[in-house]
C-alpha positions as CSV (number, residue, x, y, z in Angstrom):
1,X,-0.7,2.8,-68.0
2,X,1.8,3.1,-65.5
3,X,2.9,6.3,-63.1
4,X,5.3,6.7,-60.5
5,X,4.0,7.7,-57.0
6,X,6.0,9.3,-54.2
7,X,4.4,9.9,-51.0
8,X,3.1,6.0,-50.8
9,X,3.5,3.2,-47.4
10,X,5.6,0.6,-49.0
11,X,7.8,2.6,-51.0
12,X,9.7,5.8,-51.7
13,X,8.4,6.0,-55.4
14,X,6.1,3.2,-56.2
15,X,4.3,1.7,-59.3
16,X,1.1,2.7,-60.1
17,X,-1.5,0.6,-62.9
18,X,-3.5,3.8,-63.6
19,X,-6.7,3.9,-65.9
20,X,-6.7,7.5,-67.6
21,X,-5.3,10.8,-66.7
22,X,-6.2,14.2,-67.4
23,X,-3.6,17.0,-66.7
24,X,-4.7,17.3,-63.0
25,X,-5.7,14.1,-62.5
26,X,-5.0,10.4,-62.3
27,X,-8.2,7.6,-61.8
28,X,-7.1,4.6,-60.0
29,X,-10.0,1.7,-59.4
30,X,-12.2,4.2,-60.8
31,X,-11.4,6.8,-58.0
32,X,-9.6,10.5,-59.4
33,X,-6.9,11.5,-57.3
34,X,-4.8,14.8,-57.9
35,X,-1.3,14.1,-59.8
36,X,0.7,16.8,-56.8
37,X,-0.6,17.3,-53.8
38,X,1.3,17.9,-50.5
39,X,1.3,14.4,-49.1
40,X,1.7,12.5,-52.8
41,X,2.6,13.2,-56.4
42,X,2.9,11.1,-59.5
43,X,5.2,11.1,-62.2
44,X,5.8,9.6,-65.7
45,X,8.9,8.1,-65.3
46,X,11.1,6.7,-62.1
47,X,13.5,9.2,-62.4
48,X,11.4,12.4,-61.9
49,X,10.0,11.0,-59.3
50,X,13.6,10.3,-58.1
51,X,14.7,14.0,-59.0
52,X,11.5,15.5,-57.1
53,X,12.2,13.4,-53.8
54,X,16.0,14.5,-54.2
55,X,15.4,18.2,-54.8
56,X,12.4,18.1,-51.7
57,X,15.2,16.6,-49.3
58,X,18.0,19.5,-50.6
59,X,15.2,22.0,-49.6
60,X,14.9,20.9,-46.6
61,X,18.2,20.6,-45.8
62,X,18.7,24.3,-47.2
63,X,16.1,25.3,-44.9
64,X,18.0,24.0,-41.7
65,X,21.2,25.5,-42.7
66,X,19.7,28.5,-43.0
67,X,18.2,28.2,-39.8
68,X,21.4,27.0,-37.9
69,X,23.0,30.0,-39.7
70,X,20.3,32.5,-38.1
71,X,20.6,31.1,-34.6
72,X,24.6,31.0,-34.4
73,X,24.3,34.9,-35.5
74,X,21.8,35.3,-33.0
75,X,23.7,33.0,-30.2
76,X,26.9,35.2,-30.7
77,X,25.1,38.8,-30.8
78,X,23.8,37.3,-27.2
79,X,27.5,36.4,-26.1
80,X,28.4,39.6,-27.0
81,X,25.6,41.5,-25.3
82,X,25.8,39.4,-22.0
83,X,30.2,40.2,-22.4
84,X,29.4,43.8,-22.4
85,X,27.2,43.6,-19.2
86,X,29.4,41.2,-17.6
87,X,32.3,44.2,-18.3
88,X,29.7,47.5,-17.1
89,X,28.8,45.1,-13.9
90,X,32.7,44.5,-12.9
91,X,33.1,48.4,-12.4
């Protein structure tokens, strides 16, 4: 049976000969590994394996903008602040 991992060396989302599953679990040369962990995660098909690696990276990307959003706010609150001291210090 085949599976699709992501997380692998070689490959973004590699095939996988697989011996048995349970709904956990894979066994690969007679060793169990979990189906989704942090570092890999295997799929049915090449496609949701695709679609997970696609909707991780949009995550992340979310994740920065948010951040870069955050720290412009806090960049022009500081501008601001240091204006209004620059103004009380020229009297």
């Amino acid at each position: 049976m085949i599976k699709y991992k992501t997380g692998g060396y070689h490959k973004e989302i590699e095939a996988v000969e697989i011996e048995k599953e349970s709904e956990k679990s894979v066994w690969i040369n007679g060793r169990t590994q979990l189906k989704h962990t942090s570092y890999h995660n295997y799929f049915d098909t090449w496609q949701q394996g695709k679609d997970f690696l696609v909707k991780e990276a949009q995550q992340k990307v979310d994740l920065c903008a948010k951040r870069l959003e955050y720290s412009q706010e806090k960049q022009a609150e500081l501008l601001e602040k240091l204006d209004t001291e620059e103004k009380e210090n020229e009297n």
